[in-house]
Biopython code that builds the backbone (N, CA, C, O; Angstrom):
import numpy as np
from Bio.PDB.StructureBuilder import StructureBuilder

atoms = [
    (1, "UNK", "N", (242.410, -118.434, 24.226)),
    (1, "UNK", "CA", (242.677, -119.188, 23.012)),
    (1, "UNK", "C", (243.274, -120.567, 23.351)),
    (1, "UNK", "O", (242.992, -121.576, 22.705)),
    (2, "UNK", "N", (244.147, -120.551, 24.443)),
    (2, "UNK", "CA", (244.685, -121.878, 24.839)),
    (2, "UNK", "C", (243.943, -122.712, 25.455)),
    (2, "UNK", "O", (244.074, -123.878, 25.082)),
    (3, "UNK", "N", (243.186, -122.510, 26.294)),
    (3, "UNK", "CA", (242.297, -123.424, 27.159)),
    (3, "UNK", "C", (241.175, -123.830, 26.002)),
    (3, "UNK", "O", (240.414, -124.796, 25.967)),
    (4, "UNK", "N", (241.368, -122.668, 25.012)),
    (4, "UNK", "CA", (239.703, -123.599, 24.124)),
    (4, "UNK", "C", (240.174, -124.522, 23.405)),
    (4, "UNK", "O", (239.515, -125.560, 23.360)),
    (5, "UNK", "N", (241.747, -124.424, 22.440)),
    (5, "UNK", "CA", (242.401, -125.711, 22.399)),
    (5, "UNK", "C", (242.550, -126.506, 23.122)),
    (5, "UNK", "O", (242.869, -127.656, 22.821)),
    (6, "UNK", "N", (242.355, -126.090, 24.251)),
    (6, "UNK", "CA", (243.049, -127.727, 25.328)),
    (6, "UNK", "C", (241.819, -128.555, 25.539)),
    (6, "UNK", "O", (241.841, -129.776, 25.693)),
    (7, "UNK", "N", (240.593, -127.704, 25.536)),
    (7, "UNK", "CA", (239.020, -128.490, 25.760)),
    (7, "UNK", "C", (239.151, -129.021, 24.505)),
    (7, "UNK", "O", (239.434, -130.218, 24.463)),
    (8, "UNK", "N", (239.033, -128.506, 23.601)),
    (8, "UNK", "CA", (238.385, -129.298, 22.415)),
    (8, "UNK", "C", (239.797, -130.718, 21.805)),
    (8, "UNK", "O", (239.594, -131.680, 21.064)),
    (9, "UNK", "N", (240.536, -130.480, 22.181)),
    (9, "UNK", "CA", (241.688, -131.532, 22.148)),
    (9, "UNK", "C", (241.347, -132.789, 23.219)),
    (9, "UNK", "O", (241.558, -133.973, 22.957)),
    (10, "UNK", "N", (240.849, -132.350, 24.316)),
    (10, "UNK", "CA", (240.605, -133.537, 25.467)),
    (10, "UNK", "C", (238.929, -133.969, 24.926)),
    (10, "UNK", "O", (238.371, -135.026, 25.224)),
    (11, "UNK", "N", (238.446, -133.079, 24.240)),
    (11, "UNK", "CA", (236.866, -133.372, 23.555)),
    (11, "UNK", "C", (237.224, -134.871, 22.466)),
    (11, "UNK", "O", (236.523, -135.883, 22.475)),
    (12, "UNK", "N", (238.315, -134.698, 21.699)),
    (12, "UNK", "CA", (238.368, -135.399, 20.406)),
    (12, "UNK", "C", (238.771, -136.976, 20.860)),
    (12, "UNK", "O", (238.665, -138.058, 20.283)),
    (13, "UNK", "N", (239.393, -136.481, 22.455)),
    (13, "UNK", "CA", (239.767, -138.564, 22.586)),
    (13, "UNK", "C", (238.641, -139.585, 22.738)),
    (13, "UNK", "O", (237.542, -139.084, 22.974)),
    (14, "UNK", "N", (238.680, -140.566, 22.672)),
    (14, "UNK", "CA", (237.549, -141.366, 23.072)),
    (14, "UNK", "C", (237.439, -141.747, 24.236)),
    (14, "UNK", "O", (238.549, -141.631, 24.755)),
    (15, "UNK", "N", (236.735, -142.129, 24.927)),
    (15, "UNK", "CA", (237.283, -142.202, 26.581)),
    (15, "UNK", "C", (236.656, -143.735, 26.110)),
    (15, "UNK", "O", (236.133, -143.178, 25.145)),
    (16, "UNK", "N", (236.359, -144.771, 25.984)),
    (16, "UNK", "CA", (235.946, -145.952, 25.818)),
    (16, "UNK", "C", (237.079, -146.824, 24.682)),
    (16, "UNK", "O", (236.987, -146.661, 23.466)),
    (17, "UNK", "N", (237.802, -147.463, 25.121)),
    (17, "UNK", "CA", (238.784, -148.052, 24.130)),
    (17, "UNK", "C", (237.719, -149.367, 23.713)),
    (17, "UNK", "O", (236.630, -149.546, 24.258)),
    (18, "UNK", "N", (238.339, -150.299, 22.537)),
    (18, "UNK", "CA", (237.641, -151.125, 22.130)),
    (18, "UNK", "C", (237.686, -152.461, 22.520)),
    (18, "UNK", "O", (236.867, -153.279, 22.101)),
    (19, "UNK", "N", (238.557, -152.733, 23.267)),
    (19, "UNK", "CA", (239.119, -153.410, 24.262)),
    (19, "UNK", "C", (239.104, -153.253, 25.539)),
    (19, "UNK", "O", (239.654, -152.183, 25.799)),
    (20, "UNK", "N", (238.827, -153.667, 26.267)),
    (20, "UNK", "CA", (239.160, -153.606, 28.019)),
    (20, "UNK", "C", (240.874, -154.153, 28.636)),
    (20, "UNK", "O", (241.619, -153.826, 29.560)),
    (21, "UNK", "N", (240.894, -154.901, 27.784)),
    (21, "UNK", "CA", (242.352, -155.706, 27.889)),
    (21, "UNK", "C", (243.138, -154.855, 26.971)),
    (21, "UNK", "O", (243.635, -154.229, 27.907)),
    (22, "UNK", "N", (243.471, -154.510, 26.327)),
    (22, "UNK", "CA", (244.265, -153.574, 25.538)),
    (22, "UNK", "C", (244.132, -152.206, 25.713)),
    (22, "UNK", "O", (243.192, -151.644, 25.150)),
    (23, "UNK", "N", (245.015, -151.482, 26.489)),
    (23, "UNK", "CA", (244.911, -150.038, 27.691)),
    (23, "UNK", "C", (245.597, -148.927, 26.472)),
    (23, "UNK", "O", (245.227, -147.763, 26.318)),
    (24, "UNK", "N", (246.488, -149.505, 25.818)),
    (24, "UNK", "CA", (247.391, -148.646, 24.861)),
    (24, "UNK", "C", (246.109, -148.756, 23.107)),
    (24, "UNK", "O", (245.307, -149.589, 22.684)),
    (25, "UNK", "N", (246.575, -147.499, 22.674)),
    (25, "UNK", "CA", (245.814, -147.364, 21.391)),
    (25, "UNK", "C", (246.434, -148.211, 20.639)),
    (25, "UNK", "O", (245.749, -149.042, 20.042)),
    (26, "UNK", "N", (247.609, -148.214, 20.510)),
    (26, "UNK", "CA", (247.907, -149.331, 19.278)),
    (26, "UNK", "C", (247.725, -150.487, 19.406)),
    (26, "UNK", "O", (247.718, -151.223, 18.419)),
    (27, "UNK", "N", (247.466, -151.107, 21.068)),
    (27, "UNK", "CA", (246.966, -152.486, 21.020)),
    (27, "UNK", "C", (245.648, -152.512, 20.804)),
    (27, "UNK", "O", (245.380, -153.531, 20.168)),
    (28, "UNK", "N", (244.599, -151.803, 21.057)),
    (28, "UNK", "CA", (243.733, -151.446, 20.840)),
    (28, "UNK", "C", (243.054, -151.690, 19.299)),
    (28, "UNK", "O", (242.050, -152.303, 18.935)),
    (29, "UNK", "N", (243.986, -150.991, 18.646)),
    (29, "UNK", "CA", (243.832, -151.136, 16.729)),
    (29, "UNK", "C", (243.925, -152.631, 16.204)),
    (29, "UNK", "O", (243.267, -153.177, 15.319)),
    (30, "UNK", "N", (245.098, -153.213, 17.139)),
    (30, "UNK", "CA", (245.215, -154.883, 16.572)),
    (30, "UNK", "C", (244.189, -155.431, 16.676)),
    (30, "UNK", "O", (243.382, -154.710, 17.262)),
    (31, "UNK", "N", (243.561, -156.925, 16.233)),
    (31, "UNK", "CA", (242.839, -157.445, 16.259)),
    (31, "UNK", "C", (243.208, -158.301, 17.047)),
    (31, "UNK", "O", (244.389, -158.416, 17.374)),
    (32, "UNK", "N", (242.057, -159.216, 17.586)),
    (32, "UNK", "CA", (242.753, -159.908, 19.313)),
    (32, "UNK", "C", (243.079, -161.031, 18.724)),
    (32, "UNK", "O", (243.009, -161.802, 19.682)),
    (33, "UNK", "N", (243.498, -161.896, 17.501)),
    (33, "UNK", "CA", (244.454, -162.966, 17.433)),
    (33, "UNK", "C", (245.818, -162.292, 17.392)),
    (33, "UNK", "O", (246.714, -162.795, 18.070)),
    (34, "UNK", "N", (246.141, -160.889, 16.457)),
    (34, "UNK", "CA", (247.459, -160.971, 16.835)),
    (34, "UNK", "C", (247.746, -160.422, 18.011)),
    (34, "UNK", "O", (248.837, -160.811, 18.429)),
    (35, "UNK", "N", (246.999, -159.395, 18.965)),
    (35, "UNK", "CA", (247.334, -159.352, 20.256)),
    (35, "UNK", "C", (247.245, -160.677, 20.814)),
    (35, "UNK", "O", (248.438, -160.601, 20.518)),
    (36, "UNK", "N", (247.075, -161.671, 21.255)),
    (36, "UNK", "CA", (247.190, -162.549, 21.838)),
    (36, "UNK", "C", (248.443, -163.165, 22.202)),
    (36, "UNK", "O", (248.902, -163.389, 23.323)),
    (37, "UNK", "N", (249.058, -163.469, 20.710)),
    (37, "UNK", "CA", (250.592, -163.927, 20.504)),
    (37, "UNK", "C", (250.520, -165.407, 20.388)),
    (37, "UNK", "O", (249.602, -166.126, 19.995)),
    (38, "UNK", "N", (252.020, -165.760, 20.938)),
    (38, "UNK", "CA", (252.184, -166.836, 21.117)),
    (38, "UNK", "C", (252.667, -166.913, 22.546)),
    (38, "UNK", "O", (253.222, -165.953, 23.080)),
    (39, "UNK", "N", (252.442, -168.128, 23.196)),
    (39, "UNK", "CA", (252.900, -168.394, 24.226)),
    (39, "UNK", "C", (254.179, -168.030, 24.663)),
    (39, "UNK", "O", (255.009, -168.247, 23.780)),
    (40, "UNK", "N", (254.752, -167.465, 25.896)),
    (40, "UNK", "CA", (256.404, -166.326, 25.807)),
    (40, "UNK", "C", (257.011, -167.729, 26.568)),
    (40, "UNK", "O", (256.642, -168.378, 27.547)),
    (41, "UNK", "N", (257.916, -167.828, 25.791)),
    (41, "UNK", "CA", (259.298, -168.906, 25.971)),
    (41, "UNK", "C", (259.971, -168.553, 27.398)),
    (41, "UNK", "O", (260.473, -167.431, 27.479)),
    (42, "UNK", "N", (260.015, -169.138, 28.187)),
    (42, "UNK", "CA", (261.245, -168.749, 29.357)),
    (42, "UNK", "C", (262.554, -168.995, 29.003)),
    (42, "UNK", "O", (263.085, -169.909, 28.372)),
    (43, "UNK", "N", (263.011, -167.889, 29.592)),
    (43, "UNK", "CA", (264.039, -167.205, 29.278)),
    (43, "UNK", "C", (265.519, -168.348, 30.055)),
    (43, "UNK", "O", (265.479, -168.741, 31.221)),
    (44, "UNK", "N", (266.445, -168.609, 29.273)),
    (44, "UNK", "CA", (267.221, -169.923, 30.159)),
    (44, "UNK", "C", (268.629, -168.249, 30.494)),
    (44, "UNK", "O", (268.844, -167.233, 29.834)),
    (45, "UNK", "N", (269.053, -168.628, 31.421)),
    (45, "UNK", "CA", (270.176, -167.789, 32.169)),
    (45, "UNK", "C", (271.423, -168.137, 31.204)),
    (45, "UNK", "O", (271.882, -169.258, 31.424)),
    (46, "UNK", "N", (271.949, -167.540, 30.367)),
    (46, "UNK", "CA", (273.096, -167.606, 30.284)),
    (46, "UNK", "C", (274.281, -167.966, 30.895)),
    (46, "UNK", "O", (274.639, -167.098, 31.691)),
    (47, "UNK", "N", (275.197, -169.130, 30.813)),
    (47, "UNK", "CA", (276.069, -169.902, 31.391)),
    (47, "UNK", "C", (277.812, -169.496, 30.821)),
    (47, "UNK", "O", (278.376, -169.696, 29.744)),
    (48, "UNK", "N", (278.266, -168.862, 32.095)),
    (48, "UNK", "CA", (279.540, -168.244, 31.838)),
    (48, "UNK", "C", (280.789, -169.053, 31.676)),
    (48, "UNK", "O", (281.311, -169.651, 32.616)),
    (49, "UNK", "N", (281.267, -169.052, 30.407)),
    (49, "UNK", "CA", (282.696, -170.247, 30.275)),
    (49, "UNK", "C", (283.690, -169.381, 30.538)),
    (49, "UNK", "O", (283.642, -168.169, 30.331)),
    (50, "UNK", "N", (285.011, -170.269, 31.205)),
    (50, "UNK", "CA", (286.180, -169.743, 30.963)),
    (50, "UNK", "C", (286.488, -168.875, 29.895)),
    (50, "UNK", "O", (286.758, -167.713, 30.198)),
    (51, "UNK", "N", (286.507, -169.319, 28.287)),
    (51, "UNK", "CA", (286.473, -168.051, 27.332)),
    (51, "UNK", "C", (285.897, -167.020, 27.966)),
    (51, "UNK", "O", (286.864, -166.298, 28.209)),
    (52, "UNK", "N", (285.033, -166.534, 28.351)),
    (52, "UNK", "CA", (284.399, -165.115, 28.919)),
    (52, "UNK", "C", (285.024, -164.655, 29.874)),
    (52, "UNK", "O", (285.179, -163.434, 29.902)),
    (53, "UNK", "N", (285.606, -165.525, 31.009)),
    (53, "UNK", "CA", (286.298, -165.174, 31.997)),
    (53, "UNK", "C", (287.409, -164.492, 31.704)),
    (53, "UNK", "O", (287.797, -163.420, 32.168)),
    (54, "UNK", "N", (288.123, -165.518, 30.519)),
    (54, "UNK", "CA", (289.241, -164.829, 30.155)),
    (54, "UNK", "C", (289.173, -163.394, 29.309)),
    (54, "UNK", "O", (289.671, -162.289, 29.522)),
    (55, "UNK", "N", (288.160, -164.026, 28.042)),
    (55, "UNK", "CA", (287.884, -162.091, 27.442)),
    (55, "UNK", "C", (287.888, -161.193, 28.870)),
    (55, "UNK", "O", (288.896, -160.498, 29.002)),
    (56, "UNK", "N", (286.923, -161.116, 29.927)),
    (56, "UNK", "CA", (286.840, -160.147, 30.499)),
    (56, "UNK", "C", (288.151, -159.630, 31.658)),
    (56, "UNK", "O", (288.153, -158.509, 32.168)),
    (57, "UNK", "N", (289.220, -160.693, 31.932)),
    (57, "UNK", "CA", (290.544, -160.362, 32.671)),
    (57, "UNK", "C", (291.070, -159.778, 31.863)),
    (57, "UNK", "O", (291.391, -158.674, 32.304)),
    (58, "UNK", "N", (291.567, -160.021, 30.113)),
    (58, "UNK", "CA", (292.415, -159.772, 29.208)),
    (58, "UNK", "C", (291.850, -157.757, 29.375)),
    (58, "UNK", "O", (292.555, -156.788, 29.653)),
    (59, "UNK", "N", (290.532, -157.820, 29.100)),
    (59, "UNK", "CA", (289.964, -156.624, 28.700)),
    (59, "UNK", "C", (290.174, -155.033, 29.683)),
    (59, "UNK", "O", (290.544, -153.875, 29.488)),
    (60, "UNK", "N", (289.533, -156.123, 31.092)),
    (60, "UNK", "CA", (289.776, -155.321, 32.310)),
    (60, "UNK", "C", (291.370, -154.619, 32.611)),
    (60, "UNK", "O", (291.561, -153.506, 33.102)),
    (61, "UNK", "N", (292.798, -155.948, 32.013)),
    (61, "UNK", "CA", (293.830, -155.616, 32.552)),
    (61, "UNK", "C", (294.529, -154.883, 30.968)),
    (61, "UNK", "O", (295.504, -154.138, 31.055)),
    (62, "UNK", "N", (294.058, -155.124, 29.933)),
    (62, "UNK", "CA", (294.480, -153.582, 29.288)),
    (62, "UNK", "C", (294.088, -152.324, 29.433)),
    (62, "UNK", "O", (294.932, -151.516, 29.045)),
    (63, "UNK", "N", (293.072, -151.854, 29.869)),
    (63, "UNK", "CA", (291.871, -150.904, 30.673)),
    (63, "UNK", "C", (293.201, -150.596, 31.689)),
    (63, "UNK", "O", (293.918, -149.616, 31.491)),
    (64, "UNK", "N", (293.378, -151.301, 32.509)),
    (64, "UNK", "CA", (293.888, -150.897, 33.689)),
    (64, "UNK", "C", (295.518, -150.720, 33.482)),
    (64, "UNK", "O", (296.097, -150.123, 34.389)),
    (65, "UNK", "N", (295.922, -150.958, 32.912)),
    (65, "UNK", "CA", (297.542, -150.910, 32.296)),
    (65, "UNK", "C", (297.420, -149.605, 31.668)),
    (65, "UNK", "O", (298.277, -148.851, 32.130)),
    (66, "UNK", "N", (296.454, -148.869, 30.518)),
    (66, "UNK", "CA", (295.942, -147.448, 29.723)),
    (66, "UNK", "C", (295.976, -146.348, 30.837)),
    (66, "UNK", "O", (296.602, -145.290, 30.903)),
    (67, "UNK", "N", (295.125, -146.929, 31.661)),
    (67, "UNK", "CA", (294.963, -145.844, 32.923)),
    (67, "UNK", "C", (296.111, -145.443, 33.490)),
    (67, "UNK", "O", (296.518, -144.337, 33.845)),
    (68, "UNK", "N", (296.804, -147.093, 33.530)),
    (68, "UNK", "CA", (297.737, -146.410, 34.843)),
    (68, "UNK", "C", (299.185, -145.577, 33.779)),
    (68, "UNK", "O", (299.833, -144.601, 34.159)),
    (69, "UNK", "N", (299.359, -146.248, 32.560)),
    (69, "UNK", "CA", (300.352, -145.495, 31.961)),
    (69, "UNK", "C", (299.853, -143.933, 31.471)),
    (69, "UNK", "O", (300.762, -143.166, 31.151)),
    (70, "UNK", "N", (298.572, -143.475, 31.407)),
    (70, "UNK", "CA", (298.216, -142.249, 31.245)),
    (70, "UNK", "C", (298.273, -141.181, 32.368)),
    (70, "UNK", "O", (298.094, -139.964, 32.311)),
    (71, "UNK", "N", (298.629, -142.147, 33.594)),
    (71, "UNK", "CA", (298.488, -141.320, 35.041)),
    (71, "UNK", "C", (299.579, -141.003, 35.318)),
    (71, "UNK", "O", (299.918, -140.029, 35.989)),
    (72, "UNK", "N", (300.411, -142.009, 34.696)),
    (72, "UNK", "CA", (302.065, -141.752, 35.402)),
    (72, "UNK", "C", (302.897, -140.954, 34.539)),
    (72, "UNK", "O", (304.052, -140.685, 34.870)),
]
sb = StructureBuilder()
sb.init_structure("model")
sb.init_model(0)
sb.init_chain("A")
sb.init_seg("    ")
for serial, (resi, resn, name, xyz) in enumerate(atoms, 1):
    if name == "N":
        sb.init_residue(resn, " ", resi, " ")
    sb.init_atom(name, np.array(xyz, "f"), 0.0, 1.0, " ", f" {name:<3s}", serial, name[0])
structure = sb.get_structure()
């Protein structure tokens, strides 16, 4: 009973997508202007200020003050 479900389940896929460039079914379903997109923006690195430096000392040394008064 299981293997005749499992044939007729691998029977029902299509083995030919409608696309060659689109590997996934749901890209597949889109139409190729909106698969296409828009051109992908590069990505600029985030630039670390003092404010951050400081959030992350302030943060780290209450963290570490919790610990150590929970240990002692």
């Amino acid at each position: 009973m299981v293997k005749k479900f499992l044939r007729l389940e691998a029977m029902r896929r299509s083995l030919v997508l409608t696309d060659d460039a689109a590997r996934h079914p749901f890209l597949a379903s889109l139409p190729p202007h909106v698969r296409r997109g828009a051109e992908p923006v590069p990505a600029r690195r985030p630039r670390l200020s003092l404010h951050d430096l400081r959030d992350f000392l302030t943060a780290y040394s209450a963290c570490f003050v919790a610990v150590s008064l929970f240990i002692a």
